[in-house]
C-alpha distance (Angstrom), angle and dihedral (degrees) to the residues before:
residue distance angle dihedral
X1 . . .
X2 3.69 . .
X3 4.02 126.7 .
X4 4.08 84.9 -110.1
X5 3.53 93.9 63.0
X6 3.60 102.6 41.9
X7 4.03 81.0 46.9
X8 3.67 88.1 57.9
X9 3.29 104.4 36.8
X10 3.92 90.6 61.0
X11 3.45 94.3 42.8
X12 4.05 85.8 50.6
X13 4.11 90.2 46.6
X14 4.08 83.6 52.8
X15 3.23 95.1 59.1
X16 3.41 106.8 35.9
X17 4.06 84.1 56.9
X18 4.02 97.2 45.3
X19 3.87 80.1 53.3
X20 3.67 98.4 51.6
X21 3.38 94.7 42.3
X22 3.99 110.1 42.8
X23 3.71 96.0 79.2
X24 3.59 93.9 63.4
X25 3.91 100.1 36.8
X26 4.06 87.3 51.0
X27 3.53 91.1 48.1
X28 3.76 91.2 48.8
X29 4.15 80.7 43.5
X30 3.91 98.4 53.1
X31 3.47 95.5 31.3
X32 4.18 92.3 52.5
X33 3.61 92.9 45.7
X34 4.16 95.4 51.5
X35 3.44 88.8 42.4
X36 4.45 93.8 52.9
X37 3.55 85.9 38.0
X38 4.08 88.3 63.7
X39 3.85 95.0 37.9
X40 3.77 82.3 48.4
X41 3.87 98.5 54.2
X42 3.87 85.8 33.7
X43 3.76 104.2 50.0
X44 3.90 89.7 -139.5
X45 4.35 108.6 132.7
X46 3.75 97.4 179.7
X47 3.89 105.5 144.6
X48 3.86 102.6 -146.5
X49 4.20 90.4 51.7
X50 4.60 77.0 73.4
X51 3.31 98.5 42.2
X52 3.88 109.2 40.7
X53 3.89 88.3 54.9
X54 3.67 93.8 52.2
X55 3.67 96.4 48.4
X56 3.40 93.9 49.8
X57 3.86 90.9 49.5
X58 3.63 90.7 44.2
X59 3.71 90.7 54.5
X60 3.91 93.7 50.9
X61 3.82 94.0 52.0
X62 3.53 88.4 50.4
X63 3.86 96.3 52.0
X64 3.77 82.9 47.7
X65 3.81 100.9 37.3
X66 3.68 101.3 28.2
X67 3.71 100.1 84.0
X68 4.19 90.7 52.6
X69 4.25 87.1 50.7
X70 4.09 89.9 51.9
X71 3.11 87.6 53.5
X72 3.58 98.7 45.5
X73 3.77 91.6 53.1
X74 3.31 93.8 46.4
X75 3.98 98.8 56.2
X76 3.52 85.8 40.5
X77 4.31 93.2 55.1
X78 4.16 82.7 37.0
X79 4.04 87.3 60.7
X80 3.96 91.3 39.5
X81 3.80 85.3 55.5
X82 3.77 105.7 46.7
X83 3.78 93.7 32.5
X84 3.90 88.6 64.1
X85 3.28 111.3 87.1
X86 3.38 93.8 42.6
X87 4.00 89.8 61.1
X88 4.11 94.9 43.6
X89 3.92 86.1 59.8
């Protein structure tokens, strides 16, 4: 197992998990900031009216996105796994 490959590999695990994650955090993102900008321009601060929007919006990317991120994961464990023993060498 040379330095390289351990360099790669994390870089590889990075960006496998900024991919896999960005559609919910910029849901959570876009949806959070329409949401303050309406409390904002309505003076109302009640804490469920932020969160009940983002989980539901949350839950609908996932439905939508959640089959592409499985799979992601799984090719990415799948290359972990038969790029092994070629890195123990």
């Amino acid at each position: 197992m040379t330095p390289e490959w351990v360099i790669n590999f994390g870089q590889h695990a990075l960006f496998v998990a900024m991919m896999v994650a960005a559609p919910m955090l910029l849901t959570a993102l876009a949806v959070g900031l329409l949401v303050g900008i309406i409390q904002a321009a309505t003076q109302i601060h009640e804490m469920t009216l932020s969160f009940i929007p983002k989980l539901l919006a949350m839950a609908i990317v996932g439905l939508l996105v959640g089959p592409w991120m499985l799979r992601t994961l799984v090719q990415f464990t799948h290359d972990i796994i038969v790029g092994l023993p070629a890195a123990i060498k």
